[in-house]
N, C-alpha and C positions, 0 to 999 in steps of 0.2 A: 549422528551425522556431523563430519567437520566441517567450518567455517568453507572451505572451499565447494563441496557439494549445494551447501546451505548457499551460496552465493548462484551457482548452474540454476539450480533449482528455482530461484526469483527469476533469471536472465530466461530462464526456458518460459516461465510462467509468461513475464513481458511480451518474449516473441512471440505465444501463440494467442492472443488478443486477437477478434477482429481487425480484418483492414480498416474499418469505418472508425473504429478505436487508436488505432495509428494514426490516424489520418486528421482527429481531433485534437489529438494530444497537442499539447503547447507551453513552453516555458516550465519544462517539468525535469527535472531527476530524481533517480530514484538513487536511493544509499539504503546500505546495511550499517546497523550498529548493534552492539553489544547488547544493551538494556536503553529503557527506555530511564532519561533525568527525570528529576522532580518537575520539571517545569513540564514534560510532556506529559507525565501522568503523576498528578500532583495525589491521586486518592489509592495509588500505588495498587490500581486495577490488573496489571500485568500485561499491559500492552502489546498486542502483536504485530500493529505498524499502526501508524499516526499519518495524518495527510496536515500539510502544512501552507496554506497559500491562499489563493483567491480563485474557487473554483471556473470554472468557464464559465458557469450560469451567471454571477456575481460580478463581472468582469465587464467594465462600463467603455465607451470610449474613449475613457482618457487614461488607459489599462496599459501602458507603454515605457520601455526600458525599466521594469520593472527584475529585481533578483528571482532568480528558479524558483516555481515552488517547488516544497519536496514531499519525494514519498519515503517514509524511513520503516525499513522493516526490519522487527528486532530479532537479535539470534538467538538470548538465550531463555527469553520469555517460551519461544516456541521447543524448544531442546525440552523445558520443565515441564512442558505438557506432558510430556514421556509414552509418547505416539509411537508406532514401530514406522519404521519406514515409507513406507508407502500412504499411510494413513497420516504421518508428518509431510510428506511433497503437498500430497492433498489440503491441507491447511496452510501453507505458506500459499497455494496457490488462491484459495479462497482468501486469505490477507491480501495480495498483490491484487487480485479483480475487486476488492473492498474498497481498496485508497485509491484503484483508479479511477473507479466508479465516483468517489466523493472528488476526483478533480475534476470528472467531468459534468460536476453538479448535482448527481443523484443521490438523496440525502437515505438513512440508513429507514427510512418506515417503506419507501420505495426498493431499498434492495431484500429488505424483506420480503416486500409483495412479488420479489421477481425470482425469490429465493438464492439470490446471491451472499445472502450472510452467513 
């Protein structure tokens, strides 16, 4: 899959989110990057996106003029899985409802239980 499909494919994943999911979102962008730095995955686990910020749950009232968090999903971590097609969309879209879910507070024993991992 090239950089450009790989980019459709997060943006299709984004848009098909619940409304209730749009609707919560807040101070958030999402980017693609290459690989994940040492500082994102320092134990060089293979990252397939990283959520970066102060979820909503954790978000106090003095939460204000604060920078983006971000959602970063990586391209080449997921290319190395060496998925066909379809079975690649499938997994970048399970990354994309991952880190959304960790902005909107839902910690990874809960996306378990909900079978979102």
């Amino acid at each position: 899959m090239d950089s450009g499909s790989f980019a459709h494919t997060v943006d299709d994943s984004l848009a098909e989110l619940p409304r209730w999911v749009h609707d919560r979102i807040d101070n958030l962008v999402v980017v693609i990057e290459d690989q994940p730095t040492g500082d994102q995955d320092p134990e060089g686990k293979g990252l397939l996106g990283i959520y970066e910020g102060v979820s909503l749950a954790d978000r106090g009232t003095d939460y204000f003029g604060e920078v983006p968090d971000r959602i970063v999903i990586f391209y080449r971590p997921h290319l190395d899985l060496g998925l066909d097609d379809a079975e690649l969309r499938g997994e970048i879209r399970r990354t994309v409802l991952h880190e959304v879910a960790h902005h909107l507070g839902i910690g990874d024993e809960r996306l378990h239980e909900l079978g979102w991992d």
